[in-house]
C-alpha positions in Angstrom: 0.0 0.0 0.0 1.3 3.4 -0.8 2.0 5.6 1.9 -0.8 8.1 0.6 -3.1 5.6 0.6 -1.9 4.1 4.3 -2.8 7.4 5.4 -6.0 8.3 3.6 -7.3 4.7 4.6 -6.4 5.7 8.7 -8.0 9.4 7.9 -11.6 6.6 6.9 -11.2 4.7 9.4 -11.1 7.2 12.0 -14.1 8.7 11.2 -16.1 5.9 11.0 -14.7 5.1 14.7 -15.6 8.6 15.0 -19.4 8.0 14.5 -19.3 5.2 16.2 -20.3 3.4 12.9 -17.8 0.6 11.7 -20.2 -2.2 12.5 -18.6 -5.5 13.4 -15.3 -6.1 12.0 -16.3 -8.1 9.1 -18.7 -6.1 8.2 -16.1 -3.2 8.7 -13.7 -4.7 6.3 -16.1 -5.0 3.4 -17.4 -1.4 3.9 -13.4 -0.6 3.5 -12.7 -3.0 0.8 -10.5 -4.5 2.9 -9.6 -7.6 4.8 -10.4 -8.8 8.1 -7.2 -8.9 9.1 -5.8 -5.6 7.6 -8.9 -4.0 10.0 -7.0 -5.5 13.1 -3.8 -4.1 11.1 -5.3 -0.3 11.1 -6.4 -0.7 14.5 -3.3 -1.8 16.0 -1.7 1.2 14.2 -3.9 3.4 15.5 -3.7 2.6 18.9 0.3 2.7 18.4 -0.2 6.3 17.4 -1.7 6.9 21.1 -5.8 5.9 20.3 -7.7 4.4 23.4 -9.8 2.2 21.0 -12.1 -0.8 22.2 -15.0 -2.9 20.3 -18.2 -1.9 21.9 -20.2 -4.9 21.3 -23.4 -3.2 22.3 -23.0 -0.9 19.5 -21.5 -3.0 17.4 -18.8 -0.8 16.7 -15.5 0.4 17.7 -15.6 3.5 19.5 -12.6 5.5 21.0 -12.8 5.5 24.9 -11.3 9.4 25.1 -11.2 12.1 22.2 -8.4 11.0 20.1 -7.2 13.9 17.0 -5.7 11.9 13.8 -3.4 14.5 12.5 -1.2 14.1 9.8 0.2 17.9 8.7 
């Protein structure tokens, strides 16, 4: 993946997490055109790049625990 695309995937991601609107992560992955496991990939980088991130299964989503800012300039 190009780094461009790395990054503008993340920016997506975050804002679905945002919403509180990825759904489960399979269904996550298709809305992404992604894998499964490339989900669990973005994730685990986000939470490397300081995001308290958890599945709420309630909501069916993942959802950050505190206010996390994506920031990239």
């Amino acid at each position: 993946m190009q780094f461009l695309d790395q990054i503008n995937l993340l920016k997506r991601i975050h804002q679905f997490i945002k919403r509180k609107a990825t759904g489960s992560p399979e269904r996550f992955a298709a809305r992404l055109e992604i894998s499964r496991a490339s989900v669990f990939r973005q994730i685990k980088l986000l939470k490397m790049l300081g995001a308290k991130i958890q599945y709420n299964q309630d909501r069916e989503s993942y959802v950050y625990e505190e206010e996390f800012i994506l920031n990239f300039s």
